[in-house]
SERO-4910 file (N, C-alpha, C, O; in steps of 0.05 Angstrom, whole numbers):
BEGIN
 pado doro    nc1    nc2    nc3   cac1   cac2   cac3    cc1    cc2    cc3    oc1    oc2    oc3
  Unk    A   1696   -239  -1495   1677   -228  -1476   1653   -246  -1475   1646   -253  -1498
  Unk    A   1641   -254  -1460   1629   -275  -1446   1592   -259  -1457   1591   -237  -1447
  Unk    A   1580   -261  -1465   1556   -261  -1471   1537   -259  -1453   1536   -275  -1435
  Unk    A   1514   -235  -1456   1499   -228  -1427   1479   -250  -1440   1477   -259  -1463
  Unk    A   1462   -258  -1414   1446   -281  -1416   1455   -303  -1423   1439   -316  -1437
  Unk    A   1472   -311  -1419   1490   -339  -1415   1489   -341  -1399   1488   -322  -1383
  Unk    A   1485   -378  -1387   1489   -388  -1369   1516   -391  -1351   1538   -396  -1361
  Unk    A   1511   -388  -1330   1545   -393  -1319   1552   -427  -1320   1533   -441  -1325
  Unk    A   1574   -438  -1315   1587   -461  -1318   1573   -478  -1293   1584   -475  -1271
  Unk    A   1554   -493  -1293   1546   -508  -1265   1573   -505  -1247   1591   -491  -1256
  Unk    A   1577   -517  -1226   1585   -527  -1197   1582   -553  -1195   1561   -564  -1201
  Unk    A   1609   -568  -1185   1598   -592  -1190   1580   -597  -1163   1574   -577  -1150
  Unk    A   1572   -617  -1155   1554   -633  -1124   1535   -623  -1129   1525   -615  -1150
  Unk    A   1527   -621  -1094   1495   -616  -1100   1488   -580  -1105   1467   -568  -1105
  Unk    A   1521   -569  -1110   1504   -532  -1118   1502   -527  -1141   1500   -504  -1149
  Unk    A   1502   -555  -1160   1501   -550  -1190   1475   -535  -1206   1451   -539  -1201
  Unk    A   1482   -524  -1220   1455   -505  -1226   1444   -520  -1247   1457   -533  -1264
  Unk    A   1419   -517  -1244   1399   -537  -1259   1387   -521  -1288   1369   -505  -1290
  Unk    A   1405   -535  -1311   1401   -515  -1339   1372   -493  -1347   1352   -504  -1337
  Unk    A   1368   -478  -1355   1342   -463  -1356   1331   -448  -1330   1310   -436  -1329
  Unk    A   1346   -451  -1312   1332   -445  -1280   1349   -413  -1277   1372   -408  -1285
  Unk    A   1335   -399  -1267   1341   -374  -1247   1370   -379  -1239   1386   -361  -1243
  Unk    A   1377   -398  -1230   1400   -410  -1208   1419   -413  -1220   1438   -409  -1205
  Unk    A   1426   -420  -1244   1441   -411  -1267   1446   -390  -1269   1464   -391  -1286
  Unk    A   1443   -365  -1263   1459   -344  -1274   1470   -327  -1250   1462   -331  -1227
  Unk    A   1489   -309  -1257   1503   -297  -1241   1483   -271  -1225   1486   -261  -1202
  Unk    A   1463   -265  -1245   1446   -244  -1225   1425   -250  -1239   1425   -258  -1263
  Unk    A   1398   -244  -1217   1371   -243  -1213   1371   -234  -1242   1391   -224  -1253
  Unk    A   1349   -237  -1254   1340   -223  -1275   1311   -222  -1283   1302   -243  -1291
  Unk    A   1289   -198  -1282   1267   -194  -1285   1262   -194  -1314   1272   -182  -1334
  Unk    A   1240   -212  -1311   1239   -216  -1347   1202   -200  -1348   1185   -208  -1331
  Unk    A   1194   -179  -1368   1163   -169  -1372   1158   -183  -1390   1172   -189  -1409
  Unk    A   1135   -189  -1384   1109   -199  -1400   1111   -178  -1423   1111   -153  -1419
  Unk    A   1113   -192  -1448   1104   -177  -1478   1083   -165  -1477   1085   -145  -1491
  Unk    A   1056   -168  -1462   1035   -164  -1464   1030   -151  -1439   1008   -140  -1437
  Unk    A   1044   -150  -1423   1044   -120  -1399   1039    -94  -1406   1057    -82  -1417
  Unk    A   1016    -83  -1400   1010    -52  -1401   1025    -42  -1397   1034    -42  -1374
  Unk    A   1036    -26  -1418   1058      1  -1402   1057     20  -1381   1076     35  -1377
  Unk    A   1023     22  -1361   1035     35  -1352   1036     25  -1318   1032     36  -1297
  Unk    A   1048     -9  -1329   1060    -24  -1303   1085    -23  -1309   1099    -30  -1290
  Unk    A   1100    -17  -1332   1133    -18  -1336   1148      1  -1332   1139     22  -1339
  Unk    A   1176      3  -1319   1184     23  -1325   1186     43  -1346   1172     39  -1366
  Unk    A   1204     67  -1345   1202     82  -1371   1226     77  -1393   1224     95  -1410
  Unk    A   1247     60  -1399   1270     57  -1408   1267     80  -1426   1246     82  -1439
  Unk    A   1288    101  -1431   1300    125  -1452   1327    128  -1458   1348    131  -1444
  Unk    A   1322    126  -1478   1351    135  -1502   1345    160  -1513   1322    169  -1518
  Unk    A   1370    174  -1519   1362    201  -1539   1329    212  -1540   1314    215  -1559
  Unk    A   1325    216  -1520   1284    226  -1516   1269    210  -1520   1245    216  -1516
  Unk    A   1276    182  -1531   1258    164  -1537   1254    138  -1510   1266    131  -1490
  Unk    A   1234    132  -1522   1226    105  -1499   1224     90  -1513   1220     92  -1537
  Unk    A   1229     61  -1492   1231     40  -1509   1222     18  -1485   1221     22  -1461
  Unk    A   1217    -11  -1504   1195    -30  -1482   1218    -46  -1468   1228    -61  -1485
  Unk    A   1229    -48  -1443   1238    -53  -1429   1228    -80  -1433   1204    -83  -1430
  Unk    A   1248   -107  -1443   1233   -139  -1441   1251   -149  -1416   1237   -163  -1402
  Unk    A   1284   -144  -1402   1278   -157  -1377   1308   -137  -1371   1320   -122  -1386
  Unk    A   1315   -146  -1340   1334   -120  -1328   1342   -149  -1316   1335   -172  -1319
  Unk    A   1364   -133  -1298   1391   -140  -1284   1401   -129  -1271   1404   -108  -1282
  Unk    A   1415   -129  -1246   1444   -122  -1238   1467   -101  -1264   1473    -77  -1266
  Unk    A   1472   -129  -1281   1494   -127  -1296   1481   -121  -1326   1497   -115  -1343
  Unk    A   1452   -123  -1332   1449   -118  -1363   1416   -110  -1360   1404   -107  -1339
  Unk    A   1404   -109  -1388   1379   -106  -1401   1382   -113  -1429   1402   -118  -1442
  Unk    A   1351   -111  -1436   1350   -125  -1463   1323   -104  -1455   1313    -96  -1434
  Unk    A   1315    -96  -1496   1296    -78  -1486   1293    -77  -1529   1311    -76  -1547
  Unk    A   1263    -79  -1531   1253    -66  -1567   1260    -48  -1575   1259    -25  -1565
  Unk    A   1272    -57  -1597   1273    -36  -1618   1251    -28  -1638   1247    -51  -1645
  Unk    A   1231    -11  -1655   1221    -22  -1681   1240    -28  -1697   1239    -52  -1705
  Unk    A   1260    -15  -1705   1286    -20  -1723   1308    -37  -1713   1309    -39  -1688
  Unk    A   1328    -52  -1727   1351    -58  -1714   1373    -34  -1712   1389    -28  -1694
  Unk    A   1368    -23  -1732   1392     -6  -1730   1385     21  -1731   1398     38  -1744
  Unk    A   1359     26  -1714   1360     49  -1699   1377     63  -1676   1379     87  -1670
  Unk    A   1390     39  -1664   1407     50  -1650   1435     42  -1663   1437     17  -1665
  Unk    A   1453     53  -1670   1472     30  -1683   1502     34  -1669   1522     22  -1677
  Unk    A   1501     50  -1650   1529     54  -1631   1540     29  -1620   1527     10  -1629
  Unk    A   1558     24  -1603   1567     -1  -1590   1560      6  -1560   1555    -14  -1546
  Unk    A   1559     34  -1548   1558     43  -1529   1538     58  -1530   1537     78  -1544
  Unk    A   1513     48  -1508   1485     68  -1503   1485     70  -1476   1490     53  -1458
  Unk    A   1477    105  -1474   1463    108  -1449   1438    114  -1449   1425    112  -1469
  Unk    A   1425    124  -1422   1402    133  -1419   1391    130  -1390   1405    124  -1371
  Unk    A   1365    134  -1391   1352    125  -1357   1331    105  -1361   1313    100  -1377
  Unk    A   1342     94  -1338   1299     79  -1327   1290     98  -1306   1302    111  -1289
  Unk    A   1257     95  -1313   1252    115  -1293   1235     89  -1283   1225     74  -1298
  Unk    A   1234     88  -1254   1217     57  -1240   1189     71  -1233   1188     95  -1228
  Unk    A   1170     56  -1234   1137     66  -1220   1148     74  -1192   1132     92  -1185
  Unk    A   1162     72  -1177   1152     88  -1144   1173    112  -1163   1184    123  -1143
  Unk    A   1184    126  -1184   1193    161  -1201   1221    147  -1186   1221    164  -1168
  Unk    A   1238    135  -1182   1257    134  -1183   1270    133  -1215   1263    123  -1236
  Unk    A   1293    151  -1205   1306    141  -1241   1336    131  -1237   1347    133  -1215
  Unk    A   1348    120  -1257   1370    109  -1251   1386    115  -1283   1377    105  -1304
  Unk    A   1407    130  -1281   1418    125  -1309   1442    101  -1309   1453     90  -1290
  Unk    A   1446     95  -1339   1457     82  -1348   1477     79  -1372   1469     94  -1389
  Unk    A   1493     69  -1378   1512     68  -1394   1520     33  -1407   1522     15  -1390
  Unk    A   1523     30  -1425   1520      3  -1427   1531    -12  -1454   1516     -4  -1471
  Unk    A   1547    -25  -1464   1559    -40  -1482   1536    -61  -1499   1521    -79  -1490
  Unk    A   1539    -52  -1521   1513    -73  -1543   1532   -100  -1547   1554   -103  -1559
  Unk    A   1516   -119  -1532   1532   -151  -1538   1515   -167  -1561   1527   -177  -1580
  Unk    A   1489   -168  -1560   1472   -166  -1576   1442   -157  -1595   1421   -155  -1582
  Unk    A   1441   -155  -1616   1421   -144  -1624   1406   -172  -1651   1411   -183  -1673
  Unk    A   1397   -171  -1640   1377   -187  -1656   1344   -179  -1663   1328   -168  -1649
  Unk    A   1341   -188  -1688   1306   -173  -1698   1298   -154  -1683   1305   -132  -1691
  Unk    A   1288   -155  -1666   1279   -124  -1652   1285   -118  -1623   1273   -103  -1608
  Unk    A   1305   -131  -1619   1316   -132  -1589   1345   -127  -1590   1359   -141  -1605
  Unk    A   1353   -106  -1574   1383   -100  -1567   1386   -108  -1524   1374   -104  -1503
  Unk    A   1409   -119  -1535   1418   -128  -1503   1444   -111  -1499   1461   -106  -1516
  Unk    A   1443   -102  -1468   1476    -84  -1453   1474   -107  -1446   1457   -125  -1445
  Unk    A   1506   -101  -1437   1527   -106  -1416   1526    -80  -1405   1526    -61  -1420
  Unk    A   1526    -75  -1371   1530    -54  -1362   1548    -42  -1354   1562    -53  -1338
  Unk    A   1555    -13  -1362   1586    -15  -1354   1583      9  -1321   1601     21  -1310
  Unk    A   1550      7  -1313   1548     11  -1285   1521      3  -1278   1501     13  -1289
  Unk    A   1520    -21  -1256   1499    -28  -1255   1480    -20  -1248   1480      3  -1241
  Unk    A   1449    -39  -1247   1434    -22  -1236   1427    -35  -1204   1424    -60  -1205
  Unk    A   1425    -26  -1182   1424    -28  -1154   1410    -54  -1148   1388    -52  -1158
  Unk    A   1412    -81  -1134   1393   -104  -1132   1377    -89  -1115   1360   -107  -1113
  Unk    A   1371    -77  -1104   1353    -66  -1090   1324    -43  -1109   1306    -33  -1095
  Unk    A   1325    -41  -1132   1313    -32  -1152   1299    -58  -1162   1275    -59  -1167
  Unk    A   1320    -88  -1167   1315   -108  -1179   1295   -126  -1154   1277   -142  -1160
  Unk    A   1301   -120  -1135   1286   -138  -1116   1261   -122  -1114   1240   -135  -1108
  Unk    A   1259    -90  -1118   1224    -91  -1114   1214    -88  -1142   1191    -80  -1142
  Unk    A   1221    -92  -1160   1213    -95  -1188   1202   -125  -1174   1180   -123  -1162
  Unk    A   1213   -148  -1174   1208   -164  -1176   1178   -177  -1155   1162   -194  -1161
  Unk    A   1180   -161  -1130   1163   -157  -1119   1134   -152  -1124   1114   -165  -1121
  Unk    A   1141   -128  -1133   1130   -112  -1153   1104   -124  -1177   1080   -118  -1178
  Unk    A   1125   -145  -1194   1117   -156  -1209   1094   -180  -1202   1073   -183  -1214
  Unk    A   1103   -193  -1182   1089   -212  -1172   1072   -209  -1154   1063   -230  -1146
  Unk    A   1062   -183  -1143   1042   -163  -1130   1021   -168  -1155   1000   -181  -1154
  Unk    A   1030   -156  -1178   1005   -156  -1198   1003   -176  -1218    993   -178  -1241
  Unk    A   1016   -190  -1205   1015   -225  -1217    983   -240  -1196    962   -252  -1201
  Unk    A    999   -231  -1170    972   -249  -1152    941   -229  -1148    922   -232  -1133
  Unk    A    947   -211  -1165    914   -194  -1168    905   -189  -1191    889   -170  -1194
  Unk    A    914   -206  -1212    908   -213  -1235    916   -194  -1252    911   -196  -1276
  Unk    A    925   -178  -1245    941   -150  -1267    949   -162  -1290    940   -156  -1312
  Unk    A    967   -178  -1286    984   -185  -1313    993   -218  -1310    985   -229  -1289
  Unk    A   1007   -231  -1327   1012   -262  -1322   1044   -260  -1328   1056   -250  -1347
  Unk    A   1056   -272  -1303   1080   -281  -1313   1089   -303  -1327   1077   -323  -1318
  Unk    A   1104   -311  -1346   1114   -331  -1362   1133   -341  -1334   1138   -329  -1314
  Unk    A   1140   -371  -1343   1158   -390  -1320   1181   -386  -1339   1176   -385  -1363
  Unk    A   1202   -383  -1332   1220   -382  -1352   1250   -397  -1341   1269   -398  -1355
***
């Protein structure tokens, strides 16, 4: 099984994706500022709890733990709830967990149309000084 946040295999000519770039991967992916006020983030929940959403997808998330093995299933669900009270549940396969971060694989995604005004979104209170995005 192929690893979420992996790069896909370039293309050869000129649609080759350029290593580290956006353009490399198979879907869009919104990455939050560590230092984003929560109450510009969505709500990510597991079992009644919340947790800090670090970036979303189409096909995955990655999101803090304080513990590693607070969650210790292979299979988590739960919801995001987005700032305009939309919520979206989810279901999702643990590919990795490292120090204080667990990453899905989704086993239903979440809508690019959620992902496109997040990203909007994001960069609304990027150009009014709300918050700073990292180039990534």
């Amino acid at each position: 099984m192929a690893e979420l946040n992996q790069p896909l295999k370039p293309k050869s000519g000129k649609d080759a994706a350029i290593p580290g770039s956006r353009v490399d991967r198979q879907y869009v992916r919104i990455y939050y500022p560590l230092d984003c006020p929560l109450k510009y983030l969505p709500v990510l929940t597991i079992r009644y709890r919340n947790y800090q959403l670090l970036d979303i997808s189409e096909a995955g998330l990655c999101f803090q733990v304080p513990r590693i093995h607070l969650l210790s299933e292979d299979i988590l669900t739960g919801t995001i709830k987005f700032l305009d009270e939309s919520v979206i549940e989810f279901s999702g396969v643990v590919v990795r967990r490292a120090e204080n971060q667990i990453a899905l694989k989704l086993i239903v995604g979440i809508p690019y149309s959620h992902i496109a005004s997040e990203q909007v979104r994001l960069r609304t209170l990027e150009a009014e000084g709300v918050i700073k995005l990292a180039n990534r």
